[in-house]
Phi, psi and omega in degrees: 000139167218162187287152181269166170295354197253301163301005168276298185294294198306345172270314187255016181234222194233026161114254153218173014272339183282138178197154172228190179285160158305255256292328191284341179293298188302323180321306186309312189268009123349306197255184179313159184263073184313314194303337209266330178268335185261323190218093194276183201228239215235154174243162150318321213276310155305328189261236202041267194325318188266300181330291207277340170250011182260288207315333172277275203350286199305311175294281218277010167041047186283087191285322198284349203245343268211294170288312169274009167277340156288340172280347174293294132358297195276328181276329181298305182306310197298314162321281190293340150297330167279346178277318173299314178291310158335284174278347183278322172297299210283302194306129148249029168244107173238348189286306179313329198269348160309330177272355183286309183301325172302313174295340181313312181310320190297306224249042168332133161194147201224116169327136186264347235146155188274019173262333148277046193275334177253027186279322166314292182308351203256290186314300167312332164296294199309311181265357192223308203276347136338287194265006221291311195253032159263199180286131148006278189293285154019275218277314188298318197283304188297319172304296165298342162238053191266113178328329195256019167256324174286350194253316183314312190263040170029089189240336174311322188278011179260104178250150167268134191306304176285003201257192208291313163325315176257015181272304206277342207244009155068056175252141170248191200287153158220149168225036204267299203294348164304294201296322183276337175298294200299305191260334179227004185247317143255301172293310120147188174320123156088359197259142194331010177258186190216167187289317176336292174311326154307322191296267245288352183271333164306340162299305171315328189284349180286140185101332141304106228201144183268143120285148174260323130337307127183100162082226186249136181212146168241129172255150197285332209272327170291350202282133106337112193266191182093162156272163170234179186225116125268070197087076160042017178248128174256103164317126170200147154158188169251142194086207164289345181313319177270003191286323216271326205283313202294306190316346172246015119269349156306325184290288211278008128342100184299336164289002178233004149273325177296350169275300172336310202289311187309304190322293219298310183300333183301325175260353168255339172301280192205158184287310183245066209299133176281119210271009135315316132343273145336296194285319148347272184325303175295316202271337197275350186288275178346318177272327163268019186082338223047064177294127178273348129342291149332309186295277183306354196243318163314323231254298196323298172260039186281171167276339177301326194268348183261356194259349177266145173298169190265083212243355186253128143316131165274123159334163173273347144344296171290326163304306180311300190338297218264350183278307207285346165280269168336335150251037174031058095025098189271123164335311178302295137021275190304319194276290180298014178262150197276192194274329165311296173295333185253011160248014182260319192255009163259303218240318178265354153277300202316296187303326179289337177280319176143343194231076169312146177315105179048056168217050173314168203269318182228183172285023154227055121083263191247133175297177178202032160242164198309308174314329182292332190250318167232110158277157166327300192285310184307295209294337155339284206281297169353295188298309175316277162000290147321277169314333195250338191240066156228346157264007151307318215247300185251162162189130017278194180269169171263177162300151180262350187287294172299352175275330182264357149267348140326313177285327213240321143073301190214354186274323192337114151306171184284324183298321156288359182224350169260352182283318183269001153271021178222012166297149192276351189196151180289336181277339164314294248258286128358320171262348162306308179314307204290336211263338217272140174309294215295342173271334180286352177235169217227000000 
């Protein structure tokens, strides 16, 4: 058994009306990542500069110098909120932009402040959407030595107790970025390691460090000098070399494909994942190495995943996604609009809904059972939504009898095709569909 195309998109895409088989979807992200070309985002290389003039700002106790390096900033953010919303509308490789977004999640990072507002999205370009249909290890290595992953888990504010540095200037250990390696990026909860083992690999991890200038750097002088033992393998030498060896054994850990292999079901499947299913999922990691191709193209055409009811809430993200799709929203649209507009009709729904934009509460990024998203308060802002910014967004509205085949396409219930023909207005009508169990949930 597989899924048609039309249930293919709402489980593995943002929804209808565009949609393919599973195998053409893995095909697709097989190939280049065109959406990434057409509506590109934000670079390191642009937030470099203003990360390096908020931080003079701040030492020379500039408020004016201070403020406009946060206008800066907030606009550089903005860039990157149209790109995201862009392609996830616009792509018709959405099973890609759906697998960027999973990883995002995994490899949560959130801003500490609004002049790093645009560092999620910079990672997700720079660190994830590479590798998304590459290697693992790959993907892991970019991700842990990415400037917006050092600064989120303060791996900058981390010296090693012996090195020249944390000698002279009396600094300690952080072990944030260990611990979150180890427990929620490979082995996952509850998997065979020990604090010993967080020590001693935040030691290793000492010598990684952010410049605002550039970038990501490693200094000798924050390293823990010495070797470390990790899960009973001991690392020694100098520079990165032994940080990328532990990072491309964590990756190759059969504990870090049996977490992983649970996640991707949980989150495109079921809440409560068939463990046959899992166990796929795990065995194409494990044999390809963790080809993640491998990986999406097991999870994608098994019979098993196409054989579960349409039973996962869409986020509100994903709600959005798939509404601004349905009602054929143009990507360009989204990329000219002004800051006012995407954050009255995007960007402060998204937050009245439960997921503020790229601000997970913590690093282990979105809840993913149904019960968590629809809530009193969610279902609310969600309905509030419905009705009001779909005549906002197009005009006229469409008929709604054809908009709920478009959105819905053969899932309409009888009960739902008999509410939205008799609805009194086209924004009623419209907002039913938006509104309706059967488009909130995947």
């Amino acid at each position: 058994m597989t899924l048609t195309a039309e249930a293919a998109a709402i489980r593995w895409g943002y929804g209808l009306p565009a949609g393919d088989r599973p195998d053409a979807m893995v095909a697709q992200l097989a190939g280049p990542d065109h959406a990434m070309a057409e509506w590109p985002g934000v670079t390191l290389a642009e937030i470099g500069p203003v990360l390096a003039a908020y931080q003079a700002a701040r030492k020379a106790k500039d408020d004016g110098a201070r403020i406009k390096v946060q206008r800066d900033a907030q606009k550089l953010a903005l860039r990157g909120v149209k790109a995201t919303f862009a392609r996830a509308v616009g792509s018709p490789d959405a099973l890609r932009e759906r697998l960027v977004a999973f990883w995002a999640d995994h490899f949560t990072i959130a801003p500490r402040n609004r002049v790093e507002a645009a560092l999620p999205a910079i990672l997700m370009d720079e660190a994830i959407r590479p590798h998304v249909n590459g290697r693992f290890g790959d993907m892991l290595r970019a991700v842990i030595t990415h400037p917006g992953m050092l600064i989120y888990l303060n791996q900058a504010s981390s010296f090693g107790p012996g090195s020249r540095k944390g000698q002279r200037r009396d600094k300690g250990l952080n072990e944030n970025l260990a611990r979150e390696l180890l427990e929620l990026h490979t082995l996952g909860v509850g998997a065979s390691y020990s604090q010993t083992d967080v020590r001693e690999l935040a030691e290793l991890l000492t010598g990684l460090t952010v410049s605002p200038d550039q970038g990501f750097v490693f200094d000798p002088a924050r390293a823990e000098p010495g070797p470390e033992t990790v899960l009973g393998v001991t690392y020694s030498g100098k520079g990165l070399a032994p940080i990328l060896r532990v990072l491309d054994d964590l990756a190759a850990r059969p504990e870090t494909a049996a977490h992983i292999a649970r996640k991707l079901v949980e989150h495109f499947v079921a809440d409560d994942p068939d463990p046959a299913l899992v166990a796929a999922v795990e065995a194409a990691w494990r044999d390809s190495g963790g080809d993640l191709l491998a990986v999406a193209g097991a999870l994608v055409t098994h019979p098993l995943a196409a054989s579960v009811d349409m039973g996962k809430a869409r986020q509100p993200f994903d709600f959005m996604a798939a509404s601004l799709r349905a009602l054929g929203v143009a990507p360009a649209d989204i990329v000219q609009a002004d800051a006012k507009s995407i954050k009255r009709l995007l960007l402060d729904p998204l937050t009245a809904m439960g997921q503020p934009f790229h601000q997970a509460p913590g690093p282990d990024g979105w809840p993913e059972r149904a019960s968590d998203w629809i809530t009193p308060q969610g279902l609310a802002a969600r309905i509030d939504w419905a009705m009001n910014a779909p005549e906002r967004l197009v005009r006229p509205l469409p008929d709604p009898r054809a908009f709920l085949r478009q959105a819905l396409g053969s899932r309409a219930g009888d009960r739902l095709t008999w509410a939205v023909g008799a609805a009194e207005s086209a924004r009623d009508g419209v907002g039913l569909v938006l509104a309706s169990p059967e488009f909130n949930q995947r």
